[in-house]
Short mmCIF file of the C-alpha atoms (twelve columns), coordinates in Angstrom:
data_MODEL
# 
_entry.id   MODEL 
# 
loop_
_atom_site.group_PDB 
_atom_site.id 
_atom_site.type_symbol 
_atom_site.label_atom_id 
_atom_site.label_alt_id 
_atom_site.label_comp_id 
_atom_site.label_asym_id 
_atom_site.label_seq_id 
_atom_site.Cartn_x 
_atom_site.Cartn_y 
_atom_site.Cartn_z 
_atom_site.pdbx_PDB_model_num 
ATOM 1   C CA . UNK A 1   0.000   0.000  0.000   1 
ATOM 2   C CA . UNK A 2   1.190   3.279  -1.469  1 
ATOM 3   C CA . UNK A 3   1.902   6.034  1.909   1 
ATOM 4   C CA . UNK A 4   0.194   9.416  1.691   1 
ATOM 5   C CA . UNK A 5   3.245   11.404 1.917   1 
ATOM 6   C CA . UNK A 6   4.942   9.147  -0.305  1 
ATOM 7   C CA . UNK A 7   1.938   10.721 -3.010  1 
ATOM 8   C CA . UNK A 8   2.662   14.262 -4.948  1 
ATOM 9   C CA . UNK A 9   0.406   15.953 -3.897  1 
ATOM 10  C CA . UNK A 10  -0.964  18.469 -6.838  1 
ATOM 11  C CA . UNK A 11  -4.201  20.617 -5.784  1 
ATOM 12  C CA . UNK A 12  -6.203  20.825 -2.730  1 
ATOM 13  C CA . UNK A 13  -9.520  22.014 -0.607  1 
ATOM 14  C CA . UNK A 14  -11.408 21.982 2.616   1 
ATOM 15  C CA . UNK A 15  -12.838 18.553 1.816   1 
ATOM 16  C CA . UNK A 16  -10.107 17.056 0.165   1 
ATOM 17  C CA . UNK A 17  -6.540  17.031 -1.467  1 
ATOM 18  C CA . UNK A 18  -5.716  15.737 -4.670  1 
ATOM 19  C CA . UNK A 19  -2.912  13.709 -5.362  1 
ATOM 20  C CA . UNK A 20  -0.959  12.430 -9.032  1 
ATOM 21  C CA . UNK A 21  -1.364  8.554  -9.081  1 
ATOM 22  C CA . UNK A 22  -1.539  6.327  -12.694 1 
ATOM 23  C CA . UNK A 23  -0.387  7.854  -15.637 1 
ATOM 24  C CA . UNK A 24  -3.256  10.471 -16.603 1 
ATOM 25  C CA . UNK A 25  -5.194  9.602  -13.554 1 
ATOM 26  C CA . UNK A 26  -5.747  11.226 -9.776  1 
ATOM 27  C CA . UNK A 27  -6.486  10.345 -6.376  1 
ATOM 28  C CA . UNK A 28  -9.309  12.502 -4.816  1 
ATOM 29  C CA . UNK A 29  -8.271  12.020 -1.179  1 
ATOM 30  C CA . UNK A 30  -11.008 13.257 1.421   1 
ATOM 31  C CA . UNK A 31  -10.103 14.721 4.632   1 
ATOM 32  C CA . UNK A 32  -12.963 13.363 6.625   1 
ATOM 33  C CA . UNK A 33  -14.660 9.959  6.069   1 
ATOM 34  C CA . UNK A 34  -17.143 9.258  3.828   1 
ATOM 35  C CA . UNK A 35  -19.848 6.357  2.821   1 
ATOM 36  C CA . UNK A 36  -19.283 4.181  -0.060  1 
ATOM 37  C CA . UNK A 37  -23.117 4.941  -0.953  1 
ATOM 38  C CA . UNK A 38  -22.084 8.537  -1.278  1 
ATOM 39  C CA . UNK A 39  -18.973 7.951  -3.207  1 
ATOM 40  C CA . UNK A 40  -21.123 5.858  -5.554  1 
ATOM 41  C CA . UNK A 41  -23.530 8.493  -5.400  1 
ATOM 42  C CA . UNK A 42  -20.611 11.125 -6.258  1 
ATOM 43  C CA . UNK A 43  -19.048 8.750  -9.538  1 
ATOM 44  C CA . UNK A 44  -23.089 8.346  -10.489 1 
ATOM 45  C CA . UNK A 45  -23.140 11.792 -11.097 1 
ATOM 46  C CA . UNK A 46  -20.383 12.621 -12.702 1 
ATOM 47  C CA . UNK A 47  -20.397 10.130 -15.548 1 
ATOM 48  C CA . UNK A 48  -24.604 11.643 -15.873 1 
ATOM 49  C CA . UNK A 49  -22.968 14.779 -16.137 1 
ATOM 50  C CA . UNK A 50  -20.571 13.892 -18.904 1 
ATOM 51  C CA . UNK A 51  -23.503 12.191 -20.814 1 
ATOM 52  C CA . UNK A 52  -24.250 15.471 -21.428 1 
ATOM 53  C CA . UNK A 53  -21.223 17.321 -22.308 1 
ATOM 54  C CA . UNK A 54  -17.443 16.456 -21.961 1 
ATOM 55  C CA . UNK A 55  -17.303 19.041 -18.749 1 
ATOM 56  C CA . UNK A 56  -16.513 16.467 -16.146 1 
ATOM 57  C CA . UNK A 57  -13.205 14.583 -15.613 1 
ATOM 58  C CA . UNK A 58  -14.221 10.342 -16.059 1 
ATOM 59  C CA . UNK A 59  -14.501 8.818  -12.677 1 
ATOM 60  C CA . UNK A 60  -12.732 4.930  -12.336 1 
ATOM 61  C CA . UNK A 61  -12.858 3.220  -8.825  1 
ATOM 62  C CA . UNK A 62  -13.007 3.865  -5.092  1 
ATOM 63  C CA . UNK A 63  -10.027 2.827  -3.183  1 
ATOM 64  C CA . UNK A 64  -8.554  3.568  0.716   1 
ATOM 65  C CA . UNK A 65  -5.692  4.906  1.750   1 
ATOM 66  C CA . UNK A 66  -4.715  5.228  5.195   1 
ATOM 67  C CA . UNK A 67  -8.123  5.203  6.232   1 
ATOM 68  C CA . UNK A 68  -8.915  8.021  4.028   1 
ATOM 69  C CA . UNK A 69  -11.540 7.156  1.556   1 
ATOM 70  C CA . UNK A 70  -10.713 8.788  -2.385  1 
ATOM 71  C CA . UNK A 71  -11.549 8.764  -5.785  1 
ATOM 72  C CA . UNK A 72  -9.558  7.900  -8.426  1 
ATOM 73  C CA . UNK A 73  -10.480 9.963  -11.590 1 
ATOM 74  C CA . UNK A 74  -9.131  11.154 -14.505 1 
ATOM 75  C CA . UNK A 75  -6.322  13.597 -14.868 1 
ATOM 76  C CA . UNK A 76  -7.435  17.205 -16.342 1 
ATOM 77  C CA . UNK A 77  -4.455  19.564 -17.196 1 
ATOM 78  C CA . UNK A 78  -5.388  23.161 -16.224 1 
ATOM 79  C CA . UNK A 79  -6.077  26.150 -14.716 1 
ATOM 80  C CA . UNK A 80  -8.615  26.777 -12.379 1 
ATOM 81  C CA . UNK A 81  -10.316 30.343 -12.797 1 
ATOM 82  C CA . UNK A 82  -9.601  31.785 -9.359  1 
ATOM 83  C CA . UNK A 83  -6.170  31.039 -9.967  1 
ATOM 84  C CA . UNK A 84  -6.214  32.115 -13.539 1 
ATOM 85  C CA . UNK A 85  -7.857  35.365 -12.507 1 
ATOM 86  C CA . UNK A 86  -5.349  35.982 -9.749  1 
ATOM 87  C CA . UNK A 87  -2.839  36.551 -12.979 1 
ATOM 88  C CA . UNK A 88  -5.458  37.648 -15.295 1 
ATOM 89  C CA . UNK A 89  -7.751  40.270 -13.779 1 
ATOM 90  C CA . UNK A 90  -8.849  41.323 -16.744 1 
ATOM 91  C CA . UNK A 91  -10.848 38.110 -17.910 1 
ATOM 92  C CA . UNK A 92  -13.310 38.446 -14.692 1 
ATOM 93  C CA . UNK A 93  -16.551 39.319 -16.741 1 
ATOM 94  C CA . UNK A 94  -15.588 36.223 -19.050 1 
ATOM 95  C CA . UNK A 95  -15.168 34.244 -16.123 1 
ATOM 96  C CA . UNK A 96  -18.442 34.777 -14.633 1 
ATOM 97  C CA . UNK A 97  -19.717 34.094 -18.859 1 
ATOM 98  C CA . UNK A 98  -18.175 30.626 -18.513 1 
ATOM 99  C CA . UNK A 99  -19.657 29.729 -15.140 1 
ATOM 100 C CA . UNK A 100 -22.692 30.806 -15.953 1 
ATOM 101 C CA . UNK A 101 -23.065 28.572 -19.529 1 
ATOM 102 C CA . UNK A 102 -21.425 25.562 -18.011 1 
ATOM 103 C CA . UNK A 103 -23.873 25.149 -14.928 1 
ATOM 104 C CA . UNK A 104 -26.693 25.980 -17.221 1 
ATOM 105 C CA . UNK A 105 -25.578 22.753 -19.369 1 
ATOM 106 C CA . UNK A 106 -25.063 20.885 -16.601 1 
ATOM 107 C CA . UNK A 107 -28.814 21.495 -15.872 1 
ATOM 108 C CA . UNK A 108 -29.550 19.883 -18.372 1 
ATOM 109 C CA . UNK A 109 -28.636 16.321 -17.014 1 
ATOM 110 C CA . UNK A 110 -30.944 14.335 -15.439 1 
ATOM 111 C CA . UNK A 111 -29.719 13.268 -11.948 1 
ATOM 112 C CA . UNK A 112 -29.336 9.331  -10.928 1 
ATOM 113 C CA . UNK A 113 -32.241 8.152  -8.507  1 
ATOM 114 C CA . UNK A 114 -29.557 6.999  -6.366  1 
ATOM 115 C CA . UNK A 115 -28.380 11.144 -5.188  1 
ATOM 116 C CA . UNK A 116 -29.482 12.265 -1.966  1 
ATOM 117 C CA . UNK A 117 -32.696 14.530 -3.049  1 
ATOM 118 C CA . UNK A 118 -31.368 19.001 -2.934  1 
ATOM 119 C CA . UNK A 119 -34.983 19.149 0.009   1 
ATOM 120 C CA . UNK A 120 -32.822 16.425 1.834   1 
ATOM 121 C CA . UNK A 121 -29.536 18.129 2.280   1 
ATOM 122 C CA . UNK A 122 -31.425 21.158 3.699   1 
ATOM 123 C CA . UNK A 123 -34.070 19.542 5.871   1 
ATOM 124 C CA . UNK A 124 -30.697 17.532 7.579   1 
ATOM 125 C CA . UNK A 125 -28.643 21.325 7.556   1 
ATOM 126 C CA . UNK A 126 -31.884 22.475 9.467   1 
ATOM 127 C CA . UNK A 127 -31.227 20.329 12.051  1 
ATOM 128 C CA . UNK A 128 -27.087 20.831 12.596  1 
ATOM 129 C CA . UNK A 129 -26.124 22.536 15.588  1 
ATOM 130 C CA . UNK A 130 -25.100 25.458 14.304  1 
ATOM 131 C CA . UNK A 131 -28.713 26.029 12.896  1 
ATOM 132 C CA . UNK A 132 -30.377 28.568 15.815  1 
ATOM 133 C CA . UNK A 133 -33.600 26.933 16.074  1 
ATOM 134 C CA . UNK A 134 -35.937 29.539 15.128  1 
ATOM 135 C CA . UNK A 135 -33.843 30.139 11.777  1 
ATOM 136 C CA . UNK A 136 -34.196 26.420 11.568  1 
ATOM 137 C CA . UNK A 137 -37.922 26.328 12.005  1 
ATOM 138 C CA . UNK A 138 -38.649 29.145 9.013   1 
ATOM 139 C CA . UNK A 139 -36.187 27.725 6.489   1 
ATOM 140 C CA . UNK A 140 -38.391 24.186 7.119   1 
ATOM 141 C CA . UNK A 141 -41.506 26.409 6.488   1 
ATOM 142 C CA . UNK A 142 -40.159 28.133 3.546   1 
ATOM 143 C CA . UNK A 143 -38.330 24.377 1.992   1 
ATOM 144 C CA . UNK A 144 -41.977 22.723 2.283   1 
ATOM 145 C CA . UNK A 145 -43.123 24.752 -0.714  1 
ATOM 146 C CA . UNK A 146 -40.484 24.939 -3.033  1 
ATOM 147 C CA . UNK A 147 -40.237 21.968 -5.804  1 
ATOM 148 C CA . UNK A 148 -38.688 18.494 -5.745  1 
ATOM 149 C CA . UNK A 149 -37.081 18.639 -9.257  1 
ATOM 150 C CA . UNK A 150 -34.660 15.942 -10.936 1 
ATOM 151 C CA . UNK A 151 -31.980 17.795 -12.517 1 
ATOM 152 C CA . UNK A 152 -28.192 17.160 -11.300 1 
ATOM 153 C CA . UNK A 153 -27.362 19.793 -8.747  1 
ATOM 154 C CA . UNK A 154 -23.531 20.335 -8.324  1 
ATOM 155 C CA . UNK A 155 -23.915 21.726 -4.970  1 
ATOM 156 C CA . UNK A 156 -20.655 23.774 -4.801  1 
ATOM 157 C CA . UNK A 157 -20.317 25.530 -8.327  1 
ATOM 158 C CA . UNK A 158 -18.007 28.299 -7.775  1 
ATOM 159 C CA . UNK A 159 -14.742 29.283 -9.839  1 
ATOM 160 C CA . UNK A 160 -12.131 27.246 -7.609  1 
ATOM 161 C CA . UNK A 161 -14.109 24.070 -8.782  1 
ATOM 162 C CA . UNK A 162 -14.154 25.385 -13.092 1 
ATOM 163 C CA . UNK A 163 -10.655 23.700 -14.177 1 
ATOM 164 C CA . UNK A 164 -9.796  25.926 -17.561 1 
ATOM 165 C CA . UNK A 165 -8.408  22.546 -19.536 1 
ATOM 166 C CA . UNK A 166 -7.485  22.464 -23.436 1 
ATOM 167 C CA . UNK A 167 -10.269 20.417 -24.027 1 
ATOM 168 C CA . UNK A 168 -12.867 23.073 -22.460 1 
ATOM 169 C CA . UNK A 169 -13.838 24.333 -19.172 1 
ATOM 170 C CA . UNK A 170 -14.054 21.111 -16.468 1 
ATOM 171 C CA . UNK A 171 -15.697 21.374 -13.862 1 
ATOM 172 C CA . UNK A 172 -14.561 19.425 -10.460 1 
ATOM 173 C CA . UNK A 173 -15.160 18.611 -6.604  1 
ATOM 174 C CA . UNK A 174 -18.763 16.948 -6.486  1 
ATOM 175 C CA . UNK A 175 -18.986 15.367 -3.187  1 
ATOM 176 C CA . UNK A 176 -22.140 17.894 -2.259  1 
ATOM 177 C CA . UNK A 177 -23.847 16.653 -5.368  1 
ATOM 178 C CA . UNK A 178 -27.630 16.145 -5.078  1 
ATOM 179 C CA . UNK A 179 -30.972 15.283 -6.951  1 
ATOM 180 C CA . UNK A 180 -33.086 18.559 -7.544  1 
ATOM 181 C CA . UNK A 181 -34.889 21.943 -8.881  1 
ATOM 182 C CA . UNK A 182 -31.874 23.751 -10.913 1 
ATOM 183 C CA . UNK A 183 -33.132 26.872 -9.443  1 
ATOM 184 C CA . UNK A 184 -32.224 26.052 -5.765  1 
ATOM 185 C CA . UNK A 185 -28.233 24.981 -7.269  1 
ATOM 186 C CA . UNK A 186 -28.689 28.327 -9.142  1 
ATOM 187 C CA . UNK A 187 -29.155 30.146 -6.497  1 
ATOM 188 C CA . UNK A 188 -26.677 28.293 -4.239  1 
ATOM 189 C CA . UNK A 189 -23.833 29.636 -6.628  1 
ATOM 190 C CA . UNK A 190 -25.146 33.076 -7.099  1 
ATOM 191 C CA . UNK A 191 -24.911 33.327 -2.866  1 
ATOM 192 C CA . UNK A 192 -21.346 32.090 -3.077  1 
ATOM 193 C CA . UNK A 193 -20.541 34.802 -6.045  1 
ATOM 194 C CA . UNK A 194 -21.579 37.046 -3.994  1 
ATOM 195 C CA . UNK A 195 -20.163 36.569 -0.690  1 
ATOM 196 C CA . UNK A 196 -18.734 33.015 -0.708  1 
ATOM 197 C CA . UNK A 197 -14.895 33.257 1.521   1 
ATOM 198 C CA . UNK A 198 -12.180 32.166 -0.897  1 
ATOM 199 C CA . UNK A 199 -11.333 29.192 -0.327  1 
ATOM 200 C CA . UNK A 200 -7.305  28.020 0.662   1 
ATOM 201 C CA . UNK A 201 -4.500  29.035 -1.878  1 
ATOM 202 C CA . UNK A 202 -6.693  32.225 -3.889  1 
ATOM 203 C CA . UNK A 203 -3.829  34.157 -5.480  1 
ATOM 204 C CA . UNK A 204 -3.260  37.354 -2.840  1 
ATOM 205 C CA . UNK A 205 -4.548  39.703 -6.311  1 
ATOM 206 C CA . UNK A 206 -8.519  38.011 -6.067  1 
ATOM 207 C CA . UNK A 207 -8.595  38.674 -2.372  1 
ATOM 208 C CA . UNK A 208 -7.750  42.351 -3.433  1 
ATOM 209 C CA . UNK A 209 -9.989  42.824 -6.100  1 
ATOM 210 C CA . UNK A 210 -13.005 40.828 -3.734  1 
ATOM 211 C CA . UNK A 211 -15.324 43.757 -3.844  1 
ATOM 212 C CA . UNK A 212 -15.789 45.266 -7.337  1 
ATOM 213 C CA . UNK A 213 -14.443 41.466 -8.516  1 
ATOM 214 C CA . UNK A 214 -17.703 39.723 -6.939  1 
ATOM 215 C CA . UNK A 215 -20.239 41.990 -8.974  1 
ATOM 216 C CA . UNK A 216 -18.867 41.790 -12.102 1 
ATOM 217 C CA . UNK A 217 -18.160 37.973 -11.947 1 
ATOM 218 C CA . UNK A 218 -22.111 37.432 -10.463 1 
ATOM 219 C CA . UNK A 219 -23.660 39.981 -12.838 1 
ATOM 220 C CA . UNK A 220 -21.845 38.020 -15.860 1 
ATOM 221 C CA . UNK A 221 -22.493 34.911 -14.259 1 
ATOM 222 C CA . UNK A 222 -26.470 35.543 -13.931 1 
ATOM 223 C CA . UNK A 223 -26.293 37.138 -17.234 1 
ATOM 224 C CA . UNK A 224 -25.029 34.018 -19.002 1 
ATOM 225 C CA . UNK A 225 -27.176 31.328 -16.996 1 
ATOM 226 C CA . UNK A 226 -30.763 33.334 -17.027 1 
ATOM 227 C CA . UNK A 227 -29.840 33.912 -21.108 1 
ATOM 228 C CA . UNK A 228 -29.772 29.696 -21.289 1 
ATOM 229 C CA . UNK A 229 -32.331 29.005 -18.408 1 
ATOM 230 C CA . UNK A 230 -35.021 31.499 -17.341 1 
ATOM 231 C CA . UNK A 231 -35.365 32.082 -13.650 1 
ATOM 232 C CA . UNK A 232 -38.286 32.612 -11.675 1 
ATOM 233 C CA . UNK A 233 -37.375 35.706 -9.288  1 
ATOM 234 C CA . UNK A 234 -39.839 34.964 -6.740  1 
ATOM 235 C CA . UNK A 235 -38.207 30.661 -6.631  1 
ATOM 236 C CA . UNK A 236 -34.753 32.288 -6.906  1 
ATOM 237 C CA . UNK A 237 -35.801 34.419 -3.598  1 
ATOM 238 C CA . UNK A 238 -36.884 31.481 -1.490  1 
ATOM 239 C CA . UNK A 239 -34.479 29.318 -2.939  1 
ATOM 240 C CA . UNK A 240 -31.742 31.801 -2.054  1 
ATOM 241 C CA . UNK A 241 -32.648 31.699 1.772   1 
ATOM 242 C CA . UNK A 242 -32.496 28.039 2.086   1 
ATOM 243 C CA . UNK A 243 -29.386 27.559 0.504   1 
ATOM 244 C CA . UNK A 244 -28.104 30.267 3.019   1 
ATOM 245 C CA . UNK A 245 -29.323 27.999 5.909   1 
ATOM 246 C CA . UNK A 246 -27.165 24.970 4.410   1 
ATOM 247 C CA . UNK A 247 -24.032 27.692 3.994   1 
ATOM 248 C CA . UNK A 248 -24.217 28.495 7.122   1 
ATOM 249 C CA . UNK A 249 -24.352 25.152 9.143   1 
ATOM 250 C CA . UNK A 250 -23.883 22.230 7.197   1 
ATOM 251 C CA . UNK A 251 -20.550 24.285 5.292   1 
ATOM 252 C CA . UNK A 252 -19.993 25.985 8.841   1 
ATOM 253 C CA . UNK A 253 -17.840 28.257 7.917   1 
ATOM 254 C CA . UNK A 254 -16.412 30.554 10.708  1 
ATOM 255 C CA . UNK A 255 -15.978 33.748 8.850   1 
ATOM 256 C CA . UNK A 256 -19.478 33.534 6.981   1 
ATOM 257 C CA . UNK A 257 -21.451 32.949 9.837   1 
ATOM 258 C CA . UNK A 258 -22.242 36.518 10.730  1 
ATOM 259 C CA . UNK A 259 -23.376 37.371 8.025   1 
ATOM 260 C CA . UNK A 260 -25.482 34.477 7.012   1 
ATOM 261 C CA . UNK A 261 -27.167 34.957 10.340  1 
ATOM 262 C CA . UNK A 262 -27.841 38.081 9.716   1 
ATOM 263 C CA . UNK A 263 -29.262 37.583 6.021   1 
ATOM 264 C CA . UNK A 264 -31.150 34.888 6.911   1 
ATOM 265 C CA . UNK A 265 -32.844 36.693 9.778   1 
ATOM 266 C CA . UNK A 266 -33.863 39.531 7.365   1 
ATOM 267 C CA . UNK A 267 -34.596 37.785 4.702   1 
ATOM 268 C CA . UNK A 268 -37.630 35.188 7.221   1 
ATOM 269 C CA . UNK A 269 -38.608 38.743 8.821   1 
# 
């Protein structure tokens, strides 16, 4: 059995690192355990995905290492766009362009019956313990009337995960991946445009440019997905203050929390 550090390690996240491995392929190592159901649920999901377009890297077996549970997957040479904006400011209103038309293919998929259901993820968020119970209690209220849908929901669709490869854009990371209405992953990525934290390694340039940056790259972004796939305002609204209660305690991220909070309580006023 191969040792972690032994591995090059090439890329890496909050959920997971990502280590060379066969020629052309990658380990996806997670940090924190995971079921084999979900990583079925994950490599399900991906291959529906590239049934659609050639936007996802192919998926080949689940192995573990060290008692770390991974996927190995195929390697994608490239760029991914926080890091190619960090030396290419310039491109931000393209970036947002790109986002936007990839995730509106990808809503085009059909989602195995095997994902965890979008309504799921949220109901379970709803009852985390860093859900204040009241906050809990409306985003229930507000969940029971939105729809079911069956499209593939990437769950995390955000620039760090858009791999700029000379094939195409790729897009990566699915372990939030769920079975759902399009609108409510929609809306999950405009929130994170707009006041997502960047995640671990964003060039030091990004951080700087955070405030104008984040409403050019959402208005392009919106721009580019509404042009593909209409939006319902009013679903995007109610969809938007869900997804903020799953931000905020199944993501639990320290730095977003007080302002989540403080959305979230304005926008169930």
């Amino acid at each position: 059995m191969v040792a972690v550090e032994r591995l090059q390690r090439i890329a890496e996240g909050r959920e997971a690192e990502i280590f060379a491995w066969e020629e052309g392929r990658v380990l996806r190592l997670f940090r924190g355990p995971r079921t084999r159901q979900s990583l079925e649920g994950e490599m399900a999901a991906m291959r529906a995905a590239r049934a659609v377009a050639p936007l996802v890297p192919d998926v080949f077996e689940i192995i573990e290492l060290e008692g770390r549970p991974g996927i190995v997957m195929e390697r994608v040479e490239g760029t991914d766009l926080i890091t190619l904006l960090g030396r290419k400011p310039w491109m931000i209103w393209r970036a947002g362009t790109i986002l936007g038309h990839v995730q509106a293919q990808l809503h085009e998929a059909i989602a195995p019956v095997e994902l965890v259901p979008l309504r799921d993820r949220i109901e379970q968020a709803c009852g985390l313990p860093g859900m204040p119970p009241e906050i809990g209690a409306g985003v229930r209220t507000l969940l029971a009337g939105l729809p079911d849908g069956d499209r593939l929901c990437h769950g995390d669709f955000h620039p760090g995960n858009m791999l700029m490869s000379p094939r195409g854009p790729v897009v990566i990371d699915w372990p939030n991946v769920t079975r759902g209405d399009p609108t409510g992953d929609y809306a999950r990525s405009t929130l994170m445009l707009e006041m997502g934290s960047p995640p671990p390694g964003t060039p030091a340039l990004v951080n700087i440019l955070q405030g104008i940056g984040r409403k050019v790259i959402a208005a392009s972004f919106r721009r580019a997905y509404t042009s593909a796939r209409p939006v319902d305002p009013e679903l995007l609204r109610r969809w938007r203050t869900v997804r903020m209660a799953d931000r905020l305690a199944a993501d639990n991220i320290p730095e977003e929390r007080d302002v989540l909070l403080g959305m979230l309580r304005k926008a169930l006023a």
